[in-house]
C-alpha positions as CSV (number, residue, x, y, z in Angstrom):
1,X,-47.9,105.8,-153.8
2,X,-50.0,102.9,-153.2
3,X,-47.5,100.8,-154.0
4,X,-45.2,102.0,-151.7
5,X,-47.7,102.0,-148.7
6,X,-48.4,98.0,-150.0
7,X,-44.7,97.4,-149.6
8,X,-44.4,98.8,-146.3
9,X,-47.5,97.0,-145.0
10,X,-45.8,93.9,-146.1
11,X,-42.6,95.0,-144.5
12,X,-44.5,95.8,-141.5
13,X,-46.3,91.9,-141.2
14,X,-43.0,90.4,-142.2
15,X,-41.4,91.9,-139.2
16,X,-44.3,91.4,-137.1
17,X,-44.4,87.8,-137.9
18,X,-40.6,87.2,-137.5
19,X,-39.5,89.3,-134.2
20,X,-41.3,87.0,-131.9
21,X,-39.7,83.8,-133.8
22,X,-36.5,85.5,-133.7
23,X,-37.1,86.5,-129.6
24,X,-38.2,83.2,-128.9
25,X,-34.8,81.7,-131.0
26,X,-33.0,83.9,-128.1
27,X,-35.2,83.3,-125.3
28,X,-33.9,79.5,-125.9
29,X,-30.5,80.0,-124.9
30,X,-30.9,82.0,-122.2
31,X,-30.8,80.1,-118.6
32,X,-30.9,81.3,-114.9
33,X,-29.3,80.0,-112.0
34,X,-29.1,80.3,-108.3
35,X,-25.9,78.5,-106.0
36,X,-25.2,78.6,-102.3
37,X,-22.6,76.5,-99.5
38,X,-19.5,76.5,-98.5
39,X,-16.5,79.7,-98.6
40,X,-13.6,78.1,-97.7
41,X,-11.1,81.0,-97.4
42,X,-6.8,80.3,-96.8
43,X,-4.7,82.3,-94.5
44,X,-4.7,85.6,-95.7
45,X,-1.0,87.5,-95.2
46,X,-1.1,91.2,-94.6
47,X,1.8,93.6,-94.9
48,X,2.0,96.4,-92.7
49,X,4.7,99.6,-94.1
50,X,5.6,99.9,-90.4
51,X,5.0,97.0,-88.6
52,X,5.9,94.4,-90.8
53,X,4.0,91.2,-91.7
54,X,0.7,89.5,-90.5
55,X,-2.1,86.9,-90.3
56,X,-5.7,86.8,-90.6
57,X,-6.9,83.2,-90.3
58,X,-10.4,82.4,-91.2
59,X,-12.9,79.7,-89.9
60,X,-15.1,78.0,-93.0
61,X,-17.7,80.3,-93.9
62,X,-20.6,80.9,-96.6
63,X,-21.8,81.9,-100.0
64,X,-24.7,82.1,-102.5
65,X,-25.0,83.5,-105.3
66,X,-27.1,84.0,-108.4
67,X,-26.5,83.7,-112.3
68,X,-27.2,84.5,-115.7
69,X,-26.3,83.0,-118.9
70,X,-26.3,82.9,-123.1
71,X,-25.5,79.9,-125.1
72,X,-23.8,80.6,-127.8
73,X,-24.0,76.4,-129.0
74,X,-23.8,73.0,-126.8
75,X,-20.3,73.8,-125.8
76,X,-19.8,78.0,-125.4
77,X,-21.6,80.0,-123.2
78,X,-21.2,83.6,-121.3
79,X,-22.8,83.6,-117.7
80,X,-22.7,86.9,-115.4
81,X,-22.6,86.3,-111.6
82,X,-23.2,88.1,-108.8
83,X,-22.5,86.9,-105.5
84,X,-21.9,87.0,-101.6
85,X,-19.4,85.4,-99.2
86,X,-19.0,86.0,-95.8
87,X,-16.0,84.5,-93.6
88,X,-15.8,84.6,-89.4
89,X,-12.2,85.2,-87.9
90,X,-10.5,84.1,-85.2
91,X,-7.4,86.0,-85.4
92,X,-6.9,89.1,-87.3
93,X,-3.8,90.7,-87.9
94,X,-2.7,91.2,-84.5
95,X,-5.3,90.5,-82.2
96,X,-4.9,87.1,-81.2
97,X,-7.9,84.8,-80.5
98,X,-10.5,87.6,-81.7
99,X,-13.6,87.5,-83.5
100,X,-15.2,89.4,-86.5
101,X,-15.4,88.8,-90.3
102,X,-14.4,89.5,-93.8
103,X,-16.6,89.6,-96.8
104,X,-17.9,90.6,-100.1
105,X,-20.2,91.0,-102.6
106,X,-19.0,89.8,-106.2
107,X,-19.9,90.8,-109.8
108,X,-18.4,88.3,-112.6
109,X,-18.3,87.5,-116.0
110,X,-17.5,84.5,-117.4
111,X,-17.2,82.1,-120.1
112,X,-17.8,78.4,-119.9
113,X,-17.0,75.4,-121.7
114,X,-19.1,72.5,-121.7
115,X,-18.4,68.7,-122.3
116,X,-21.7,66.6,-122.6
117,X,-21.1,62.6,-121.2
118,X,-24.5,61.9,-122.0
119,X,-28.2,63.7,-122.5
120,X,-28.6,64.3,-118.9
121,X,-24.4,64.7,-117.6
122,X,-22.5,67.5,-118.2
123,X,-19.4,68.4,-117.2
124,X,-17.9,72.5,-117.2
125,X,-14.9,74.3,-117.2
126,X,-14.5,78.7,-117.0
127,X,-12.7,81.3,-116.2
128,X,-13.7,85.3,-116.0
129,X,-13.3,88.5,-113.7
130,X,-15.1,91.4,-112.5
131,X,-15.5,93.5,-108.8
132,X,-15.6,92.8,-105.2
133,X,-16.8,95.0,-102.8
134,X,-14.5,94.3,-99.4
135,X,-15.7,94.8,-96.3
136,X,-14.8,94.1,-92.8
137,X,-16.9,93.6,-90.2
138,X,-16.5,94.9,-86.7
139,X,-13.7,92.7,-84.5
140,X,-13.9,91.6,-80.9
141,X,-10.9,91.1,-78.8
142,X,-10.4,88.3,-76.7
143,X,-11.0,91.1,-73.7
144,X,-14.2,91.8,-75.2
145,X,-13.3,95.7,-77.0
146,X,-15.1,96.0,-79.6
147,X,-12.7,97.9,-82.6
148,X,-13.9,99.4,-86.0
149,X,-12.4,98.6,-89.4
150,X,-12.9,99.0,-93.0
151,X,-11.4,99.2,-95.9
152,X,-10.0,101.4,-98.3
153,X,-10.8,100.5,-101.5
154,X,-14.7,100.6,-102.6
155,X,-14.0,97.9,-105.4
156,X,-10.9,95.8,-106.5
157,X,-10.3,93.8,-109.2
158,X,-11.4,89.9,-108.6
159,X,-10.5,86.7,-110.7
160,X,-12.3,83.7,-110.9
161,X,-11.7,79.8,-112.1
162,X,-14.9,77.3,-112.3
163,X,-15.6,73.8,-112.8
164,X,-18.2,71.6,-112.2
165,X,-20.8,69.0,-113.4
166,X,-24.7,69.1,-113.9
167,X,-27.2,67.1,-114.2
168,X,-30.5,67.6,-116.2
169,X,-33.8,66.5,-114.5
170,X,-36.1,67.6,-117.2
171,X,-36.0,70.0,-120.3
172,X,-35.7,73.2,-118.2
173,X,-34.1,72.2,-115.0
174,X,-30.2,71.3,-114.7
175,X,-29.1,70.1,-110.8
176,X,-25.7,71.9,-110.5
177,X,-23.0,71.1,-108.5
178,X,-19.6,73.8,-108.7
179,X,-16.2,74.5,-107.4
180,X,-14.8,77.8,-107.8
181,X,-11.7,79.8,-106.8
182,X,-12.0,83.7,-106.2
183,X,-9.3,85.8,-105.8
184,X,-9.4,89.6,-105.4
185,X,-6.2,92.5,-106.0
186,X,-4.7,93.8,-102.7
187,X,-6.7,95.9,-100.4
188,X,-6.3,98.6,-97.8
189,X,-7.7,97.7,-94.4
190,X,-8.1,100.6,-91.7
191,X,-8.8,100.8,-88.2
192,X,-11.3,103.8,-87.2
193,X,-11.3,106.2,-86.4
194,X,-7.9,107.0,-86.0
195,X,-6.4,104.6,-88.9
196,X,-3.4,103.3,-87.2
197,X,-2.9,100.2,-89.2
198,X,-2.8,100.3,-92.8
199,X,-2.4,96.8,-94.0
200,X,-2.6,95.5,-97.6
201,X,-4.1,91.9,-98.3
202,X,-6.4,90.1,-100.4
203,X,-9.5,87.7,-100.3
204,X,-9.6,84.5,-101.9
205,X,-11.7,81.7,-101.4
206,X,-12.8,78.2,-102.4
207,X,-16.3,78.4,-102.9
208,X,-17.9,74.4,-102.9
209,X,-21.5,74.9,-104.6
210,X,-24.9,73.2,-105.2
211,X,-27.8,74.8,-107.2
212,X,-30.5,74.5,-109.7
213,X,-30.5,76.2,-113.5
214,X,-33.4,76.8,-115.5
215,X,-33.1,76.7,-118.9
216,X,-36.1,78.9,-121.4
């Protein structure tokens, strides 16, 4: 019995002693990130089962976003996003020279691929997907009526390309500068309350990035 209690204490120390080496192993390739500037969303085409086709055009707008990754080595990693992007309108669908806007909150995952130049320059390449959350703000006509929209769908499917280059400024902070291309399934937009229009589109975007990482 006393032997069995000695090898249990010294299972006990061993595992003691080696968890926090072995959380600390993992703590080091762990990094967090935040990212914010410029949306820059295309013509969006609708398609209304009536009415036929449509434009929304978009002015430049904005994004941020924050991140969180796992290095697997010096060239794999997984990061997980989640992010917002907001774009104004000047015409949508219909109503010519209105106002309003389009946007969304994001949740991706990704993987990335990095190439080191040197100690301090990296450059990145990814790809991954996840949910958007579309929403449309309120739109002003050009006669000032204010009308209501939203859309159908809660969440829709969202794909996303990345590439980019960083630059380390010291052993746990990386100067990040991204360019990334969203783009989201087909939505439903409706006008309330009385959901005359029924249009299907999409959001993409060309989100131009600057941020800071800190690596444990």
């Amino acid at each position: 019995m006393k032997q069995y209690k000695k090898l249990l204490c010294a299972t006990l120390l061993t595992s003691a002693v080696a968890l926090p080496a072995q959380a600390e192993e993992l703590l080091n390739n762990v990094y967090l990130g935040l990212s914010g500037g410029l949306a820059i969303a295309p013509d969006a085409k609708t398609k209304h089962p009536e009415f036929g086709k449509y434009t929304i055009d978009f002015d430049n707008g904005y994004s941020f976003s924050a991140n969180a990754g796992y290095r697997f080595n010096e060239f794999l990693r997984l990061q997980a996003d989640i992010g917002y992007l907001k774009n104004d309108t000047s015409d949508f669908i219909d109503y010519k020279r209105s106002s309003g806007s389009v946007s969304g909150t994001y949740g991706v995952l990704s993987v990335y691929g990095d190439y080191h130049f040197t100690d301090k320059i990296s450059a990145f390449a990814g790809i991954g997907g996840g949910v958007l959350t579309p929403q449309v703000g309120n739109i002003t006509t050009e006669e000032g009526k204010s009308l209501g929209f939203k859309t159908k769908e809660n969440l829709v499917a969202l794909l996303k390309v990345g590439t980019g280059v960083s630059y380390s400024v010291n052993e746990n902070i990386d100067m990040i500068a991204s360019y990334d291309y969203l783009r989201s399934a087909d939505f439903t937009i409706q006008d309330q309350p009385v959901n005359n229009y029924d249009d299907k589109t999409h959001l993409s975007a060309h989100l131009v990035q600057v941020g800071l990482r800190y690596n444990f």
